[in-house]
C-alpha positions as CSV (number, residue, x, y, z in Angstrom):
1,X,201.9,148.0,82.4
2,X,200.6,150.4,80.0
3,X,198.0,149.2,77.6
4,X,199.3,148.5,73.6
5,X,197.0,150.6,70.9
6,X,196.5,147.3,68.3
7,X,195.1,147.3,65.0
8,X,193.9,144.0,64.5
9,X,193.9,143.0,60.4
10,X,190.7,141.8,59.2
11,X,192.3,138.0,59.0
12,X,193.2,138.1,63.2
13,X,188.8,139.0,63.3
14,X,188.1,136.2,61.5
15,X,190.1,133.6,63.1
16,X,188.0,134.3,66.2
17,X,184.8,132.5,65.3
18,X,187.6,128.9,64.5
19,X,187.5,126.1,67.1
20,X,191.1,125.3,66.9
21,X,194.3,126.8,68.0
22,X,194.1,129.6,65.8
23,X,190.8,130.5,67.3
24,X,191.9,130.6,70.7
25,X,194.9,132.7,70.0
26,X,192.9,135.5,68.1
27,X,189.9,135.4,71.2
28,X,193.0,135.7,73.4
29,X,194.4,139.0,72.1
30,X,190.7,140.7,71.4
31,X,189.9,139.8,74.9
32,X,193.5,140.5,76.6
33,X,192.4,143.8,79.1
34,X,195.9,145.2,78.6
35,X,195.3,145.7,74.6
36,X,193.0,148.7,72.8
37,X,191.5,148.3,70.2
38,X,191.3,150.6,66.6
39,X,189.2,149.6,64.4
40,X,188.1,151.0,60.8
41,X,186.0,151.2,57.7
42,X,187.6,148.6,55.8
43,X,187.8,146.3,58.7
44,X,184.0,146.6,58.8
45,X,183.2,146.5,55.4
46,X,185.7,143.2,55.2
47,X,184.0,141.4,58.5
48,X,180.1,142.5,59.1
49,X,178.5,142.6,55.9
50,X,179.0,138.7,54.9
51,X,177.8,137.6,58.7
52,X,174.9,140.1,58.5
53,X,174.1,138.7,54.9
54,X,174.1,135.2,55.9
55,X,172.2,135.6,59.3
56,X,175.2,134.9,61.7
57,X,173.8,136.7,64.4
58,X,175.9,135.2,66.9
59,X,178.8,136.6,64.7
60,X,177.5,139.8,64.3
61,X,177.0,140.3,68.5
62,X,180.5,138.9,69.0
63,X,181.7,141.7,66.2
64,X,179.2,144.6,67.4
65,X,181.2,144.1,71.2
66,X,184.6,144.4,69.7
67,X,184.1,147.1,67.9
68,X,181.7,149.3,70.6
69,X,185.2,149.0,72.3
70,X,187.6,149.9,69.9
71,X,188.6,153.8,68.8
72,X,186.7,153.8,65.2
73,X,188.9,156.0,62.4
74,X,186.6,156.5,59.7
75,X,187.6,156.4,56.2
76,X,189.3,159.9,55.0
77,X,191.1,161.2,51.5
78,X,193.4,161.7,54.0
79,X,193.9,157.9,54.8
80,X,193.4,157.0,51.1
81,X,196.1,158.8,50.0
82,X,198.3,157.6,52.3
83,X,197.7,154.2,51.3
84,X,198.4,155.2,48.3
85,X,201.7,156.5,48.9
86,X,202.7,152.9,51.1
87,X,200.9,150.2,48.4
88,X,203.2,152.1,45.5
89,X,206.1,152.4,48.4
90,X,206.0,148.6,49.5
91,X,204.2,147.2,47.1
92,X,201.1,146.7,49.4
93,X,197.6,145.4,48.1
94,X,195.0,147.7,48.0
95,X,192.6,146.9,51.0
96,X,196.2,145.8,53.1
97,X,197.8,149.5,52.2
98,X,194.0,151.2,54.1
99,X,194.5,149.1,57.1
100,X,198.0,150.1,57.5
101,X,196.9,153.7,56.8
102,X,194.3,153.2,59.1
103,X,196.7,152.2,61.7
104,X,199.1,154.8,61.2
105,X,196.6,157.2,61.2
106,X,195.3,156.3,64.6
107,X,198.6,155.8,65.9
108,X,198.6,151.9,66.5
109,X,201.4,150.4,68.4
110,X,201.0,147.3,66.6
111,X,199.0,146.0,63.8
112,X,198.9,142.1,64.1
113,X,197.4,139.6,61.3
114,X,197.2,136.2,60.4
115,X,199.0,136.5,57.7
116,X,202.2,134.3,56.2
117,X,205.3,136.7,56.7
118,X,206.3,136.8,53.5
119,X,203.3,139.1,52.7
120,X,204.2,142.7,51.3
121,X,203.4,144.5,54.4
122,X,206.1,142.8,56.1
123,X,208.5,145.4,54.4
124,X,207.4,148.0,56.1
125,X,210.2,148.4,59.1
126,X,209.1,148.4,62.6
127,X,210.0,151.8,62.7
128,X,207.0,153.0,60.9
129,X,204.7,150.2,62.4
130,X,205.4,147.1,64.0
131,X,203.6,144.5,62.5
132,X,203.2,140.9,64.2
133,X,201.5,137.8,62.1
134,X,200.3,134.8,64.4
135,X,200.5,132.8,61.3
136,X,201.6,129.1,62.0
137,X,202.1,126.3,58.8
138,X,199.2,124.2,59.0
């Protein structure tokens, strides 16, 4: 089987470090062998600096080791103005409109979140980027 490219949203990171169901699924996708990994700027800058503020150095490793995996796409004008062009487009939220530029950019397969479906991203058609949230009612 040929490995997916996923862009994981910074909400599918964070759900790693819960002890619950939520938890598990997120740890089972970053640690699936058949998925790669892309990775970005604004995921960083959304993820590290808080657990590297507060200490969480357990955090920190677990982040450090997913990203040394993942294919990195820096932050480009390039990227910001296509976010530009797909928040006015679908009425995405700023930091949401760089991830999915981000993704298109490194040509993810699949961008996968957390997130409740009715979120603006959800408008983009599958055509342009399949995106998948895990997102369960509590």
């Amino acid at each position: 089987m040929e490995k997916q490219i996923i862009y994981p949203d910074s909400s599918l990171i964070l759900n790693v470090f819960w002890d619950d169901r939520r938890g598990e699924r997120a740890r089972a996708i970053l640690e699936d062998p058949l998925h790669c990994f892309m990775m970005s700027d604004y995921v960083w800058l959304e993820t590290l600096p808080k657990m590297l503020y507060n200490k969480q150095f357990d955090q920190v490793s677990y982040m450090e080791r997913i990203f040394s995996h993942a294919e990195f796409i820096p932050a480009s004008g390039a990227i910001i103005a296509k976010a530009k062009e797909l928040a006015a487009r679908y009425g995405l939220a700023g930091m949401d409109a760089l991830h999915i530029a981000s993704a298109l950019e490194g040509g993810a397969d699949e961008f996968i979140t957390f997130e409740k479906p009715a979120k603006p991203f959800f408008r983009i058609p599958p055509e342009v980027l399949r995106i998948t949230s895990l997102y369960e009612t509590p």
